[in-house]
DSSP file (Angstrom, degrees, kcal/mol; ACC not computed):
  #  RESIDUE AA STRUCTURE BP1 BP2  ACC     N-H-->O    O-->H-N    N-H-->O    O-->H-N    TCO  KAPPA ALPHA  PHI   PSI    X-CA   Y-CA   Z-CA
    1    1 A X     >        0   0    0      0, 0.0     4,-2.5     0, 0.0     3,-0.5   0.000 360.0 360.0 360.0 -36.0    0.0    0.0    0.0
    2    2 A X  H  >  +     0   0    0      1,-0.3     4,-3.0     2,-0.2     0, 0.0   0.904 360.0  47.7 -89.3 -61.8    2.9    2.6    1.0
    3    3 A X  H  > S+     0   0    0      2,-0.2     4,-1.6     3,-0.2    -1,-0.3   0.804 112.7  48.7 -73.9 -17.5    4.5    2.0   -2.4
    4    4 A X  H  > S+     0   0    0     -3,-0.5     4,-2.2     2,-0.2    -2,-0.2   0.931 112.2  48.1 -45.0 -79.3    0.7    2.6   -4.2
    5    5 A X  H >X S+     0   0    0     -4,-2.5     3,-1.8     1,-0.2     4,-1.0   0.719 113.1  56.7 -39.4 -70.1    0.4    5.9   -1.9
    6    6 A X  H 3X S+     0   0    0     -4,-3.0     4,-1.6     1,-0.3    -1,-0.2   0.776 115.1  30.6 -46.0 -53.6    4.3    6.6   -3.5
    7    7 A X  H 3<>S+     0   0    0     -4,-1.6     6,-1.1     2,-0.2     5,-1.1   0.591 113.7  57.7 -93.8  12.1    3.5    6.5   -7.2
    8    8 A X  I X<>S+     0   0    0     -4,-2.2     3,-2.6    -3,-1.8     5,-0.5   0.815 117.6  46.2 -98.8 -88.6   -0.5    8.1   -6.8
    9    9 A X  I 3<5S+     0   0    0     -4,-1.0    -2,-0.2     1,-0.3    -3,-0.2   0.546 110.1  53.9 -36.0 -38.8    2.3   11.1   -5.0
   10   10 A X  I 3<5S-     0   0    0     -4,-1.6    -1,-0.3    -5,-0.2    -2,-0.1   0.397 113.3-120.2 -72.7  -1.4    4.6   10.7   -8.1
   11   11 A X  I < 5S+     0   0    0     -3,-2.6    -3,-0.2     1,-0.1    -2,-0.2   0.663  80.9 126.5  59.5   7.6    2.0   11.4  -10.4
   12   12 A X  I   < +     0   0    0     -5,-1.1    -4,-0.2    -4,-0.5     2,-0.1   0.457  42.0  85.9 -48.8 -26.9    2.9    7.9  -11.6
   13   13 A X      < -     0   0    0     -6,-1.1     2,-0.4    -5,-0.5    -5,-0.0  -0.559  59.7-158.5 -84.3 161.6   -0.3    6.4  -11.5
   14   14 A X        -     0   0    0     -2,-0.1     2,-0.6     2,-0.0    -2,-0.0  -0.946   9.7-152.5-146.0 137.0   -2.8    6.5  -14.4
   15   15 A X        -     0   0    0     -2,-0.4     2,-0.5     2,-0.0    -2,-0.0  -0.885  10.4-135.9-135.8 111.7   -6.4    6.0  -13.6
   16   16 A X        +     0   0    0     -2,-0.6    22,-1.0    21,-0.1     2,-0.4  -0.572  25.5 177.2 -85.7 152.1   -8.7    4.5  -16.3
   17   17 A X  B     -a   38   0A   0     -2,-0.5     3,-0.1    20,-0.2    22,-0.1  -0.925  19.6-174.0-157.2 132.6  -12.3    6.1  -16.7
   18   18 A X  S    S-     0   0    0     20,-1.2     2,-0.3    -2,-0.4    21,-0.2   0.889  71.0 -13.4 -99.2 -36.2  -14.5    5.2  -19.1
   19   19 A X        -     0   0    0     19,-1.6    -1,-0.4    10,-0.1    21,-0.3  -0.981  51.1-139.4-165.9 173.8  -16.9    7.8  -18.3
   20   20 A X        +     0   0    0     -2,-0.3     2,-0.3    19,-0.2    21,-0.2  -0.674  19.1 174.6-112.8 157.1  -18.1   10.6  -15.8
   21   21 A X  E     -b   41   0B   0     19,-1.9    21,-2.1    -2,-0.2     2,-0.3  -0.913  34.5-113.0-147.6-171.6  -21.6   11.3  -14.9
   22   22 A X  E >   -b   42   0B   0     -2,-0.3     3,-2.4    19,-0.2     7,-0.2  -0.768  37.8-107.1-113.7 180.0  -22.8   13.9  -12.1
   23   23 A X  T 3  S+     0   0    0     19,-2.1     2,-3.2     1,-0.4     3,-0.3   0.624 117.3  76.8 -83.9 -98.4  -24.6   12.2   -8.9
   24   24 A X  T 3  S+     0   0    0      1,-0.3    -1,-0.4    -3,-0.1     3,-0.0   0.052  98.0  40.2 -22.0  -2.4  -27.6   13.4  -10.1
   25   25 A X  S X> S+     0   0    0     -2,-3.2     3,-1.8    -3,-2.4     4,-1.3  -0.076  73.0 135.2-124.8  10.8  -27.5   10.5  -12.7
   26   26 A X  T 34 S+     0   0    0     -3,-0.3     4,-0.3     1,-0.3     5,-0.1   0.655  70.8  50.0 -50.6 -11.9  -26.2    7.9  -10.3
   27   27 A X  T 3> S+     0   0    0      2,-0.2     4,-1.5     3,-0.1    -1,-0.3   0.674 111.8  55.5 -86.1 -18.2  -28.7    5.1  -11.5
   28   28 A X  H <> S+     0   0    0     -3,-1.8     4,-1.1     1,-0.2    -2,-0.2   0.984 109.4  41.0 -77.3 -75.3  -27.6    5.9  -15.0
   29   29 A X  H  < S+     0   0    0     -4,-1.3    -1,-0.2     2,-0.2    -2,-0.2   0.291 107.0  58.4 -91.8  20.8  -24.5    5.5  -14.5
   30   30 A X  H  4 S+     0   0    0     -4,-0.3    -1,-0.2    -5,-0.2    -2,-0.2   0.791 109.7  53.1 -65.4 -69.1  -24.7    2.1  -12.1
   31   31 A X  H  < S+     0   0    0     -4,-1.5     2,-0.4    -5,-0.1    -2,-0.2   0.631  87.0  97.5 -61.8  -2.8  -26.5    0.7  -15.2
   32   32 A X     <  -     0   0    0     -4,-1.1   -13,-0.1     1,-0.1    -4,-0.0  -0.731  58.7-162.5 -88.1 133.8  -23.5    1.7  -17.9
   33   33 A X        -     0   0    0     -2,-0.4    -1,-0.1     6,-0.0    -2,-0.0   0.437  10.5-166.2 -97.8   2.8  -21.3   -1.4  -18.4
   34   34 A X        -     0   0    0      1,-0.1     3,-0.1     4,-0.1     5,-0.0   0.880  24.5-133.2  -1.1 143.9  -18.2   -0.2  -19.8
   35   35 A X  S    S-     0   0    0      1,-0.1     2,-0.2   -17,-0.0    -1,-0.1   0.988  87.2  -1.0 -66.6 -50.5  -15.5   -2.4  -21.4
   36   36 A X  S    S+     0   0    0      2,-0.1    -1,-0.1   -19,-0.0     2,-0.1  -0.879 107.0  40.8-133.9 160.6  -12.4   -0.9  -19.6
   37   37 A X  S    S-     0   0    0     -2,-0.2   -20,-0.2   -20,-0.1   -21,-0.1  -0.128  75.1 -76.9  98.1 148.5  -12.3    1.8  -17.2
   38   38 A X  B     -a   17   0A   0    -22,-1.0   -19,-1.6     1,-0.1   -20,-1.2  -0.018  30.7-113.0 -64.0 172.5  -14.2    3.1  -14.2
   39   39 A X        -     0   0    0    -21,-0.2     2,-0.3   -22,-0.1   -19,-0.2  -0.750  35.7-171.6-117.1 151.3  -17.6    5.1  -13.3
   40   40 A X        -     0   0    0    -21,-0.3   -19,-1.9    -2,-0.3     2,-0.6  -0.827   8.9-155.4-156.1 118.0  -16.9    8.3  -11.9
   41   41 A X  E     -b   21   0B   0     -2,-0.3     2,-0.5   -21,-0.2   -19,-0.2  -0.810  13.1-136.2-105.4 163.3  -19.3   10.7  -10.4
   42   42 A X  E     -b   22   0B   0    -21,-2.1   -19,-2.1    -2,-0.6     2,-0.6  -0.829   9.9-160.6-114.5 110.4  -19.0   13.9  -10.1
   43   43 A X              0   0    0     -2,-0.5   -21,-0.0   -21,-0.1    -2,-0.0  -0.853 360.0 360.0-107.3 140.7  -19.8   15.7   -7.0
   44   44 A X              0   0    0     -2,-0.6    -1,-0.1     0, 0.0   -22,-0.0   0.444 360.0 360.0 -85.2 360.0  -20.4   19.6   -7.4
């Protein structure tokens, strides 16, 4: 975990995301299946 927390610090890390939605769409974007990649809501 220590060496994760080391390269997320290094900017090392690269985070897939297949797509963003805002929580107002959080059932929307539960039900998207995406191939690769993450869900990501978006809090305002």
């Amino acid at each position: 975990m220590t060496e994760l927390a080391a390269l997320a610090s290094a900017g090392r890390l690269t985070p897939s995301v297949a797509a963003t939605f805002p929580l107002e769409q959080a059932a929307t974007a539960q039900s998207t299946k995406p191939g690769t990649g993450k869900i990501v809501l978006v809090v305002d």
